[in-house]
Structure formats: C-alpha cells, structure tokens
C-alpha positions as CSV (number, residue, x, y, z in Angstrom):
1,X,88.2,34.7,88.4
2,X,91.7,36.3,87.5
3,X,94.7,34.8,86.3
4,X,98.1,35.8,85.6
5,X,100.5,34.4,83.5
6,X,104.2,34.1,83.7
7,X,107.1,33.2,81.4
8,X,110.3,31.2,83.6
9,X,113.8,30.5,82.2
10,X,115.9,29.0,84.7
11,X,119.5,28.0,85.3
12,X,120.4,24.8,83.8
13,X,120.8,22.2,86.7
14,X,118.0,24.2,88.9
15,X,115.1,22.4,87.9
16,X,114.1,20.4,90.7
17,X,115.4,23.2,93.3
18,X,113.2,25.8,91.3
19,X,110.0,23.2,91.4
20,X,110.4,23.0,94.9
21,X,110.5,26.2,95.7
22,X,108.1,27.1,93.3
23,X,105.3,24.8,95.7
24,X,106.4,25.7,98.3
25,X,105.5,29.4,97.7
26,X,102.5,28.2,95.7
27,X,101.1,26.8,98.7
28,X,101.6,29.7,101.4
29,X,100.1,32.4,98.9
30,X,97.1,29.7,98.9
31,X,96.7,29.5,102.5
32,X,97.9,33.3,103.5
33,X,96.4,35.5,100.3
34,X,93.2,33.9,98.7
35,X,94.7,32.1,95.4
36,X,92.9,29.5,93.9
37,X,96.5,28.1,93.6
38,X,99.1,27.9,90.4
39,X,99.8,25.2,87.4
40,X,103.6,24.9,86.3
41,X,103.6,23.6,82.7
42,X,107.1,22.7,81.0
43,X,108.0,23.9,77.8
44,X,111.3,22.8,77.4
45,X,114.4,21.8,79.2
46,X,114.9,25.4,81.2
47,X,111.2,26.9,79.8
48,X,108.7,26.9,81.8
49,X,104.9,29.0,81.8
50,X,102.7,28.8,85.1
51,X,99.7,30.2,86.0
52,X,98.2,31.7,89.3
53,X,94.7,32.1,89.9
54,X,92.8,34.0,92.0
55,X,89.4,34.8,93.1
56,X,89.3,38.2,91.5
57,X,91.6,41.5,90.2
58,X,91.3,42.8,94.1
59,X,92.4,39.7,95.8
60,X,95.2,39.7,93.6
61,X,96.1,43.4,93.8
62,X,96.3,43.1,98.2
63,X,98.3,39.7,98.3
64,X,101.5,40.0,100.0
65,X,101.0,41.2,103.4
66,X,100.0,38.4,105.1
67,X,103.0,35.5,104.1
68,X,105.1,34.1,106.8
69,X,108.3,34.4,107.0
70,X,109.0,31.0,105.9
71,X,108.2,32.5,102.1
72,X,111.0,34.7,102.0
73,X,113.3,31.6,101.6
74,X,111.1,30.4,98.4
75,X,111.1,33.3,97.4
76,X,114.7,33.9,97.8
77,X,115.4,30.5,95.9
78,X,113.3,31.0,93.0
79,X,115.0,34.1,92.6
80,X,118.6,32.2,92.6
81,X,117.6,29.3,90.3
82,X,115.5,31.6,87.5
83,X,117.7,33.7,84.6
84,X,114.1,35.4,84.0
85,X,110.6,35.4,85.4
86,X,108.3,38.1,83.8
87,X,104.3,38.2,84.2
88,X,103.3,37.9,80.5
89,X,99.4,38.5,81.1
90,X,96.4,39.9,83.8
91,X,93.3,38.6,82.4
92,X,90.2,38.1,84.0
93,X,88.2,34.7,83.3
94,X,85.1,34.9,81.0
95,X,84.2,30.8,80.9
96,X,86.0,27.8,83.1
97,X,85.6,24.2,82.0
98,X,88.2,22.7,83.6
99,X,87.6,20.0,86.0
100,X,87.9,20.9,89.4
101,X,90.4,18.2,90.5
102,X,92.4,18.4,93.8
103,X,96.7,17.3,93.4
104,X,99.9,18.1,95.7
C-alpha cells in the first residue's frame, strides 16, 4: 500500500464547502483511479491533514486520466476555499492494523 499525506489551510467560513467538495472528489478518484479512498482529520479551526491511499506507488503515479468531468468542479472548489494545500509525504506502508471499517 501507498499513502500520501497532505497539509490543508483554508479560508475561514469555507469549511463545510471545502468538506464537500473534498468527498466529492474523494469518491470519483475511488471509483475512476484505484484509491483505497482518503481520511480528513481536523486540526484546528482552518487546519486540516488528510490522507489518500492507494493500492501501490504505480497506481498512484497514473491516476488522473480517467475522472469525469464532474471532478473538475471539486476540484475547482477546493481550489477556491483552500489558502494552501501541499503533499507533505509519499510513503509506502510497511504494517496496517487499522480496522477495515466501511463510512460515507
């Protein structure tokens, strides 16, 4: 498995229009690329870290080419509601224990 790791400010106020968006991309690079999906975590009021993970470095690498349309617009919001949003790590996985668990 692979991960990457992402830092997220965003504009005060934008919090629920970034979340949104934020699924809604999650869940077409799920079903168009091969991710094994994404966790947002909060750190503060306009912090926020996520995760993506994927089956493996190659997967990652050739994701892109295959969203519809319809991602341009999450895309296109994230980009409006964020002040930053920066890949802070590529790692590959050595050892999951996290429960499998299935949400949103």
């Amino acid at each position: 498995m692979y991960v990457v790791l992402y830092s997220i400010v965003i504009k005060p106020n934008q919090e629920d229009q970034f979340i949104n968006a934020w699924k809604g991309l999650t869940k077409l690079i799920y079903k168009y690329e091969g991710s094994l999906g994404s966790r947002l975590h909060k750190k503060d009021t306009l912090n926020f870290l996520a995760y993506a993970q994927w089956p493996d470095k190659n997967t990652f690498d050739n994701a892109g080419g295959n969203l519809p349309e319809e991602a341009n617009h999450y895309r296109n919001t994230m980009k409006a509601t964020c002040e930053k949003f920066e890949v802070l790590e590529k790692l590959e996985v050595v050892k999951d224990l996290l429960k499998e668990q299935q949400s949103e």
